[in-house]
Structures are given as C-alpha cells and as structure tokens.
C-alpha positions as CSV (number, residue, x, y, z in Angstrom):
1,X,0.0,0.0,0.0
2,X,1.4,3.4,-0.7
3,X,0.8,6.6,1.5
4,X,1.8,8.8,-0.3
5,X,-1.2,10.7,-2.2
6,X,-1.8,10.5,-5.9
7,X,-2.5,13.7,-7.8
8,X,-6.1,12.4,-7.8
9,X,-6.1,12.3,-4.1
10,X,-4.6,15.9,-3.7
11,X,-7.1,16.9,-6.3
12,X,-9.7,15.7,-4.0
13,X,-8.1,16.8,-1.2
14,X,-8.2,20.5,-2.0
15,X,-11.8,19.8,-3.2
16,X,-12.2,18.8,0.1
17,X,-11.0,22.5,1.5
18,X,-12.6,24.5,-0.8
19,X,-16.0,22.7,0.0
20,X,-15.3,24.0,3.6
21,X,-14.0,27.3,3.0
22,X,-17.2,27.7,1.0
23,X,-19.7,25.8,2.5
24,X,-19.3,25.3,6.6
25,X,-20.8,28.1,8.3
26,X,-18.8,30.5,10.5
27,X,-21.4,29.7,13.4
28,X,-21.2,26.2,13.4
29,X,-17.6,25.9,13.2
30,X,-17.3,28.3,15.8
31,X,-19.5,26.3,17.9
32,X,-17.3,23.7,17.7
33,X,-14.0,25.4,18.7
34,X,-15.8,26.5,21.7
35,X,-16.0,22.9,23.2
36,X,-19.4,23.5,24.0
37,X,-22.1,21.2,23.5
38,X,-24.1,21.1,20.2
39,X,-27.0,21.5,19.4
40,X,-29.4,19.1,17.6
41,X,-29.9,22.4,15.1
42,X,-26.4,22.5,14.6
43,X,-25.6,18.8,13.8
44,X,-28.4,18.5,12.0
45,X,-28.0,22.0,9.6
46,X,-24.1,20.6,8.9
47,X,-26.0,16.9,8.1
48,X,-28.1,18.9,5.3
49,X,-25.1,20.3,4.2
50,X,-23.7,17.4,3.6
51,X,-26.3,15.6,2.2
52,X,-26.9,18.6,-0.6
53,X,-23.3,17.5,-1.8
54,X,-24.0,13.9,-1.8
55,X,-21.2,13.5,0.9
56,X,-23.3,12.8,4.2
57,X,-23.0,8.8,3.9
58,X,-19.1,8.5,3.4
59,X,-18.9,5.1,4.0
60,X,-21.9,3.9,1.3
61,X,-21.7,2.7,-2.3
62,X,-22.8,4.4,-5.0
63,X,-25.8,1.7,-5.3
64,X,-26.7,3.1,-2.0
65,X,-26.5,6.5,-2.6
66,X,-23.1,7.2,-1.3
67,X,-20.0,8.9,-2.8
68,X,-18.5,5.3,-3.4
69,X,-14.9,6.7,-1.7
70,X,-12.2,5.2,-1.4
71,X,-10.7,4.1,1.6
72,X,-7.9,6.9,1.5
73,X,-10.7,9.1,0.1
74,X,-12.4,8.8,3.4
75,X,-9.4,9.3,5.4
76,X,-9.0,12.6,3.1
77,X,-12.3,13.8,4.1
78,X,-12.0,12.9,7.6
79,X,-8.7,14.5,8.6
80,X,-9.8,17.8,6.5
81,X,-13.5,18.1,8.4
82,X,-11.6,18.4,11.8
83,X,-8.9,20.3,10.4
84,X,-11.8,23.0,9.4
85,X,-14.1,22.4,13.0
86,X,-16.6,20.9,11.4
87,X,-18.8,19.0,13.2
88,X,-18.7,14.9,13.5
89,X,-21.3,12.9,11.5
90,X,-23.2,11.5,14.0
91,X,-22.9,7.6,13.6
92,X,-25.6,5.9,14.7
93,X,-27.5,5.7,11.4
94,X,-25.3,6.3,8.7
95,X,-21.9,4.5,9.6
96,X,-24.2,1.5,12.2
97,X,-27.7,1.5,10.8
98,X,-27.2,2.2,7.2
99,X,-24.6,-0.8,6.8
100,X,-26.8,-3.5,8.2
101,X,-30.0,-2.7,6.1
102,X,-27.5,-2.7,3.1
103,X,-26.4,-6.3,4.4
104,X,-29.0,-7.9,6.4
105,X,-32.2,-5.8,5.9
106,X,-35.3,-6.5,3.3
107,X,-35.8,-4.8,0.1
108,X,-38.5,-3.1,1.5
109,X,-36.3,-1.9,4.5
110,X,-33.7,-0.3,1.9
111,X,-36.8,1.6,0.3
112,X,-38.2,3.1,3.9
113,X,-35.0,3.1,5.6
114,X,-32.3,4.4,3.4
115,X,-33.4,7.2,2.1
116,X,-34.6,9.1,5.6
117,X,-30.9,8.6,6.5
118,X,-29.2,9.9,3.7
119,X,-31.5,13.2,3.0
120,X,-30.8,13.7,7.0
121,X,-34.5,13.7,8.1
122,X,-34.2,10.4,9.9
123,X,-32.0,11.0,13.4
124,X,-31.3,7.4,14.7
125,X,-30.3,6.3,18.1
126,X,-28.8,3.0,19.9
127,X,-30.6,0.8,21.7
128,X,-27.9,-1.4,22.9
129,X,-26.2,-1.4,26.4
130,X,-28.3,-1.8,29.3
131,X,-27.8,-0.8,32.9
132,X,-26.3,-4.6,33.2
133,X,-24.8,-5.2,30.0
134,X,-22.5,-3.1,28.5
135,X,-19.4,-4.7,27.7
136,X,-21.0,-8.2,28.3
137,X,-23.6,-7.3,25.8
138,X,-25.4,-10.9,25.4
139,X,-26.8,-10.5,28.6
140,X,-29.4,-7.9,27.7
141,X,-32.9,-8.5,29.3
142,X,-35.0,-5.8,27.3
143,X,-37.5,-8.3,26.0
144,X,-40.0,-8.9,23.0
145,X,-42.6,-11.3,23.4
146,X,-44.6,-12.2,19.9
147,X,-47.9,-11.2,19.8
148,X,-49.4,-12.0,16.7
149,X,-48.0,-9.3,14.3
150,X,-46.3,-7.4,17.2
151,X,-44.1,-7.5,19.4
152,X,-44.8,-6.6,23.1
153,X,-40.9,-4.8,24.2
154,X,-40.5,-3.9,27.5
155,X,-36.7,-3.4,29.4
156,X,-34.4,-0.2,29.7
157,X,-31.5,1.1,27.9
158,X,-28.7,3.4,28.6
159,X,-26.2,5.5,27.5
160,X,-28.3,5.9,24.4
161,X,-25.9,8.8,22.8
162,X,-28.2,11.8,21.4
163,X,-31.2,10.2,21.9
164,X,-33.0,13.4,23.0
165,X,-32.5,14.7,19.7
166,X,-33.5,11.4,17.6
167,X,-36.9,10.3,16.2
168,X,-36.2,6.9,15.6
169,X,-33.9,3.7,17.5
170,X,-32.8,0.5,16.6
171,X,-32.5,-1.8,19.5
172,X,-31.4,-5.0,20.4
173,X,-34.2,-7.4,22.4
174,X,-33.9,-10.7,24.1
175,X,-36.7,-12.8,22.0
176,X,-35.6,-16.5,22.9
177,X,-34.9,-16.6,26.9
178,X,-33.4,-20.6,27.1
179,X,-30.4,-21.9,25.3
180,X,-27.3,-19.7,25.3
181,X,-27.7,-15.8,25.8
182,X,-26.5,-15.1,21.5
183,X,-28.9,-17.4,20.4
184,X,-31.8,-15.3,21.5
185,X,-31.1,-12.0,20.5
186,X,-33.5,-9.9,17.9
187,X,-32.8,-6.2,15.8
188,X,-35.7,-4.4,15.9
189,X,-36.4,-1.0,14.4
190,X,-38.9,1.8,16.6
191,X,-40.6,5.1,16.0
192,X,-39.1,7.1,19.3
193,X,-42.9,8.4,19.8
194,X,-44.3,4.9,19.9
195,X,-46.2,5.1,22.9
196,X,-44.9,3.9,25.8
197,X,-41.4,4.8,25.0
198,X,-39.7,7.4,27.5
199,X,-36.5,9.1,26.9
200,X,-35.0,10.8,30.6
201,X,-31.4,12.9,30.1
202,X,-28.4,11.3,32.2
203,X,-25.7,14.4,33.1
204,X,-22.2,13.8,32.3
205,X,-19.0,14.9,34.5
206,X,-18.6,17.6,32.6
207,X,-22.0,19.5,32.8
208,X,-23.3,17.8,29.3
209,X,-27.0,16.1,28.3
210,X,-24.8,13.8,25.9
211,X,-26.6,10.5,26.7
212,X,-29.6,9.5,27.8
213,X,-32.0,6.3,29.2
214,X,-34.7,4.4,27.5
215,X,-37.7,2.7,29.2
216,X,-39.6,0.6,26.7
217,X,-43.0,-0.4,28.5
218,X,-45.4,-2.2,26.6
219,X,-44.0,-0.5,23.3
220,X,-46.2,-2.5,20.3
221,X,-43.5,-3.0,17.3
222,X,-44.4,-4.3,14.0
223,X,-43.1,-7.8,13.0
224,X,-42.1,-6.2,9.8
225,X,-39.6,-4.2,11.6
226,X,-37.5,-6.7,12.3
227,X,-34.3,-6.7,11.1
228,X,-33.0,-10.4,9.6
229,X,-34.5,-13.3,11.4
230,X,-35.7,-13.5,14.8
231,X,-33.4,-14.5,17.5
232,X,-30.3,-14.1,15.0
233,X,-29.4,-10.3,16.2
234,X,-26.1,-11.4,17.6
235,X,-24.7,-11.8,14.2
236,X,-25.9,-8.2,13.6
237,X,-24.9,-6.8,16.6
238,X,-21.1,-7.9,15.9
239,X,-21.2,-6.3,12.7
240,X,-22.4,-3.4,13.8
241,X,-20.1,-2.8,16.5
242,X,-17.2,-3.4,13.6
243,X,-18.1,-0.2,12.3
244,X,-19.0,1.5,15.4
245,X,-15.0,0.7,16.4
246,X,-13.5,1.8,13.6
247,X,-14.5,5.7,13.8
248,X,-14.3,5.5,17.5
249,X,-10.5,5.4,16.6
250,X,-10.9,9.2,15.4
251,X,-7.9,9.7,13.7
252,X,-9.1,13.1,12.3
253,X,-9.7,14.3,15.4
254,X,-6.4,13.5,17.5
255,X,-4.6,14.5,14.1
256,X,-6.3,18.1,15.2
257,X,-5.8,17.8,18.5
258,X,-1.8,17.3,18.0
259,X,-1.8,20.5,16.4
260,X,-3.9,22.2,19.0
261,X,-1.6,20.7,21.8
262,X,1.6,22.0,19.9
263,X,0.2,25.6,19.7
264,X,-0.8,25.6,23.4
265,X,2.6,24.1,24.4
266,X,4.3,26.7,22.1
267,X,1.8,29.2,24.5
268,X,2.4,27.9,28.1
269,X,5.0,29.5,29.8
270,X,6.7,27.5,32.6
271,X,9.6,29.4,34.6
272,X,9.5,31.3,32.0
273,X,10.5,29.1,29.3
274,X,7.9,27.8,27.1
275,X,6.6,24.4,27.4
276,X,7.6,23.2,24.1
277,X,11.0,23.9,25.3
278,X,10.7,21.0,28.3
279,X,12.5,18.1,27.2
280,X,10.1,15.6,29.5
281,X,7.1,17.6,28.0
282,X,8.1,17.4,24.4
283,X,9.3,13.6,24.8
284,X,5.3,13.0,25.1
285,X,4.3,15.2,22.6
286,X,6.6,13.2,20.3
287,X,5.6,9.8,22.2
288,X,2.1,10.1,21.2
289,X,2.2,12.0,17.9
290,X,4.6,9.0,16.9
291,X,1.7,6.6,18.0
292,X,-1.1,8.4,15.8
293,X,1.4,8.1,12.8
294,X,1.4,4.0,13.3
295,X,-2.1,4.3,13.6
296,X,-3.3,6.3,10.6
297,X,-1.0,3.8,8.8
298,X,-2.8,0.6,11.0
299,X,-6.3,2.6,9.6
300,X,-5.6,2.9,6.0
301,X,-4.8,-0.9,6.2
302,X,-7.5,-1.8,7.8
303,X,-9.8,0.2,5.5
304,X,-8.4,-1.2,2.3
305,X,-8.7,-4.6,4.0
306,X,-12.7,-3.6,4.8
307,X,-13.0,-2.6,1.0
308,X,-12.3,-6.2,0.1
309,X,-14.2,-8.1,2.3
310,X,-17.0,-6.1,2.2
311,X,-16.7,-5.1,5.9
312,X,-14.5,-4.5,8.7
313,X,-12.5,-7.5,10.5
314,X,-12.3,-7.7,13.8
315,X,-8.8,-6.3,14.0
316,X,-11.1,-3.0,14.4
317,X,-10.6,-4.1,17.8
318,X,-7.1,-2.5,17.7
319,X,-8.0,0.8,16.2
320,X,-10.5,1.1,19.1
321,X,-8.1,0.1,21.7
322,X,-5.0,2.2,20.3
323,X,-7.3,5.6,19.0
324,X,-8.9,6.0,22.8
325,X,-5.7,5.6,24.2
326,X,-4.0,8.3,21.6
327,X,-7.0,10.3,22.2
328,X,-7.1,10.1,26.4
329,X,-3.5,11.4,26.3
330,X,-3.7,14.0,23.8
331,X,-6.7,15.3,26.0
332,X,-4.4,14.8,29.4
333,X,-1.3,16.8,27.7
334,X,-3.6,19.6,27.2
335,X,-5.0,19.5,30.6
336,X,-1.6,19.6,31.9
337,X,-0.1,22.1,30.0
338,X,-3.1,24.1,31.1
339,X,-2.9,23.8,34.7
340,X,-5.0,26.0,36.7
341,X,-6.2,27.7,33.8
342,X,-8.1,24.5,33.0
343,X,-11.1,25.6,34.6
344,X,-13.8,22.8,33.9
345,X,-16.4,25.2,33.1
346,X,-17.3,28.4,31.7
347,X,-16.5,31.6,33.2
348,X,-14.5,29.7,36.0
349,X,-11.8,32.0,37.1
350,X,-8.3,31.1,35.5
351,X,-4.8,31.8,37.1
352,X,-3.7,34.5,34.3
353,X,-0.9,32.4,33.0
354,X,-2.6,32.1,29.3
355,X,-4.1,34.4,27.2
356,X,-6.8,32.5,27.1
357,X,-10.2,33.2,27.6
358,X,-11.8,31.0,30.1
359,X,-14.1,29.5,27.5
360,X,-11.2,28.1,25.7
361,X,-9.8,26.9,28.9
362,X,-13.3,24.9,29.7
363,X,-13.2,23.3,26.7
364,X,-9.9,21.2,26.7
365,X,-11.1,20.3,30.4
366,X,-14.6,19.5,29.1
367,X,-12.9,17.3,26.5
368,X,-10.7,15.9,29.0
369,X,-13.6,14.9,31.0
370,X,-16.1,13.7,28.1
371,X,-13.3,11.3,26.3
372,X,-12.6,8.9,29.8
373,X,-15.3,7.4,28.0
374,X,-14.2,6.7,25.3
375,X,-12.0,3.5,26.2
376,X,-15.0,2.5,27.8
377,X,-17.5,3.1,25.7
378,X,-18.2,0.3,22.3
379,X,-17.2,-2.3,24.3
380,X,-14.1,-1.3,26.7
381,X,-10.7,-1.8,25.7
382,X,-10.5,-5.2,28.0
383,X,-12.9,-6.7,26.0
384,X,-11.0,-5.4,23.1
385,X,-8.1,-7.4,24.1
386,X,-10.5,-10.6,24.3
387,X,-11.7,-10.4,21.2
388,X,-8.5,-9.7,19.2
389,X,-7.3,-13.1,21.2
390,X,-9.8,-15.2,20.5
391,X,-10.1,-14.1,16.8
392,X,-6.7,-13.4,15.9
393,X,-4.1,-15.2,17.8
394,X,-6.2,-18.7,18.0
395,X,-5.7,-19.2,21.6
C-alpha cells in the first residue's frame, strides 16, 4: 500500500478545502471550537449540508447513494472536516444503521430506511447497552414477546448517545430466553414516539446532556420491523459494533488535537521558558504524535482490508483500543499544560498564566472529562483485548 497521495487524491483533497472554506458556516464551526455542546440544530443544519453534496453517507456505495470513496478518500475527508471544526457525523445511522439494512435488511427496509438517512430527516439512536450489559452485551434483558404481528418490548437502555435529539432507534431485544444468551437476540427498528417509549437525560461529569436512558413499557412494534430473522441479532450486533470501532478510533480528530496541543505548548509559559521547550514535555508530545502516525498507517490498512471483504475485521478491535488511548492522552497533555487555567467550566476563574479566555480553557477540560469514556464506551478496551485473542491469535 502506498501513503503517499496520488495527484487524484490531492485533487480531491483541496476539493475537500474549498468545500469547507465555502460551505461550513462561521457559526457552526465556531461552535465547535468553543468545546461546548451542540445542538441538535447545529448537527443537523451541517447533516443537510452534507447531504446537498452527496457526501453525508461517506462510508456507502454508490448503489446506495453514497459517494462510493475510497478508503484513502475517506481518510481525506475525515482528517480535512476536523482540520476546518466541522462537526462529527453522527454515527448511529449512517456509519451503524445504514450498513446492516444494506447487508442484512429487506428490500422493502432499503426503500423506507435508506433514504430518511441519507436526505438527513431520519435521526437514529442506539438501543444497545443496558444498565447490566455493557461490555457483556449478550446478557441484555429488554425483552419482545410475539404477539401475533407485534411484538410486546418492555426493558431499559442506557447511555443511548443523542437520543433526546432522535426520532427513531434501533435496539437490540432478548426474544428466545433458554439456550445460550446469542442465540436469543433480535434487531428491531422503533418510532421514538411509539407510545410507551420514554427518553429521561443522564448528566455527564462535565455538565453535558450527551446521553440519555430508554424505558420501553409495553412499546407495540411491528413484525415487519425486524431486522433479519428473529433470535439471529447477535450476528448483527457484531457487525455493527465493527463499524461503530472503527470511527471510534478518530484519527481526524487526534490529528487536530496534536496540532492544537503544539500551539498551546508553544503558548504555556513555565519558569519562564515555554513548554515546548521542556525536554520531559516534548518527549510526550513526540511519544504520542509518533503513536497516531502507526495508527493512521494501521487505519488505512485496515480500511483497504474492509474494501475487500466487504466489511471491517475484527482487528477493528485495535483501532478502538489504540485511537482511545492516543485520544485520552492528547486530552491529558492539554489539561496539563493548562494547569490552573483548566477551569472545567465556563467563566470559571483562571490563574492568568494564558491568554486564554476562560471558554477556551473549559473546553480542553470538558474534553478531557467527556473522552474517559471513550475506552470504555463500544465495548471497553479489555474486552478489546479478548476479542482480538480469540479471533486473531487462536488461543
């Protein structure tokens, strides 16, 4: 594989910029400078954006409706979206959702599902972890119990990401309750105003409504909206959480947050030398920036590798483990080379030493804060480890 970009790549490349410098609004990227929370408006005006283009599903075929990218393409796109502030595309259902319709789901699923998702009208959410199964996923007791042509769901979920701002979830209920806990697992698509559904807010550590909690009680869900066959959702579920790994690596985003942390080390005054200039601090700086080189090289692989097969391995596993980790300390320099001025929120008084306004300081400690999750979060880096040795090294 060659990294080095072919003029067709560097054509697309400044494509790439000038769609930004012409295209992302000053507001929204300024929103997400700020470190402040988004808005549903906001992520959902840069989706439209997007989706005017033709490039809001970066990961479909053209059959699909997608750009058809290539994998380097993708990685073009990605690396120049945070370089500009724009926004993330919110995942859940065009990089989760929209790949298993395209691979498990009806024709008439494509037809009503597809198309919501790619014009950005549709706002999906996750109906996976529960408040005991996370990690250990298969042990989900949300349950579905046929009913003629419904199904009766009743259960909880958690940590459902955005789901204040979604009209729709996908979810994964126990149908089958003897037998091992994957056998009886179901995919089931929902209307988020189905009665009987209630969404309540769950705070974070840093101040933020990021994620919420589900109660399903009595929620009637067409047959037709299952996904596949009934109790086969496991298979689903794992190919799912493939994709869901890969951009949890973020790449893009530590790639921006390198060059935030140089500037702010290049800021920081420390006995009156500049932090840059600290051998022990600039020996991490280079520690970690060396690490996000071997991983955008381990990403590119791995998405050629996905181009082939049709889907993402689960050596995903290591991008997940590896682009937290990268991400976690990228966060932690900046809180460090911060230091008092760090304030975790807005209009927290600072110590002077930057010339920083305290909005700027709160948002590397909000970031700080919101990405502990993150090795946590898709299934935590321990069970990482698991699966890449039970499916890699044949132990």
């Amino acid at each position: 594989m060659d990294l080095s970009y072919t003029p067709e790549e560097l054509a697309f490349q400044q494509e790439v910029r000038d769609f930004f410098e012409a295209n992302l609004p000053e507001h929204i990227s300024a929103a997400v400078r700020s470190g402040t929370e988004l808005t549903g408006e906001i992520m959902q005006e840069y989706h439209k954006i997007l989706s005017a283009k033709g490039w809001l599903a970066t990961t479909w075929p053209k059959e699909f409706g997608g750009p058809g990218w290539t994998p380097v393409e993708r990685h073009i796109f990605d690396v120049e979206s945070n370089r500009y502030n724009a926004p993330r595309i919110v995942p859940f259902g065009l990089a989760m959702l929209g790949p298993v319709i395209q691979n498990f789901g009806n024709e008439k699923q494509k037809k009503e599902v597809l198309p919501g998702i790619l014009s950005a009208e549709d706002w999906w959410c996750q109906g996976y972890s529960e408040p005991g199964a996370g990690s250990d996923l298969a042990s989900l007791k949300t349950r579905a119990d046929r009913d003629g042509d419904y199904y009766i769901v009743n259960g909880q979920k958690t940590w459902t990401t955005l789901g204040q701002y979604a009209n729709k979830i996908f979810c994964l209920v126990r149908t089958k309750f003897d037998g091992k806990p994957q056998e009886g697992i179901s995919f089931l698509l929902m209307d988020i105003d189905m009665p009987g559904i209630e969404m309540r807010p769950i705070r974070l550590i840093e101040g933020g409504h990021e994620v919420n909690e589900v109660f399903f009680t009595d929620v009637k869900v067409p047959v037709e909206n299952l996904v596949g066959e009934e109790n086969k959702g496991w298979t689903i579920a794992k190919f799912l959480l493939t994709h869901e790994r890969t951009g949890i690596a973020g790449v893009g985003i530590s790639m921006q947050a390198v060059e935030e942390l140089k500037a702010l080390a290049r800021t920081v005054k420390r006995d009156g030398k500049r932090l840059i200039e600290d051998p022990l601090f600039a020996a991490r700086i280079a520690r970690v920036e060396t690490d996000l080189e071997a991983m955008k090289i381990t990403n590119l692989r791995m998405l050629f590798q996905a181009q082939k097969q049709g889907h993402p391995g689960p050596e995903t596993s290591i991008l997940k483990i590896k682009g937290t980790q990268i991400n976690q300390e990228l966060r932690d320099l900046a809180r460090r080379a911060l230091g008092a001025s760090a304030a975790p929120f807005p209009g927290h008084v600072t110590d002077g030493n930057l010339a920083l306004t305290p909005p700027d300081a709160a948002a590397n400690a909000a970031r700080y804060f919101n990405n502990r999750k993150t090795s946590i979060f898709g299934g935590s880096n321990e069970i990482q480890r698991n699966i890449l040795t039970k499916t890699m090294l044949e132990l």
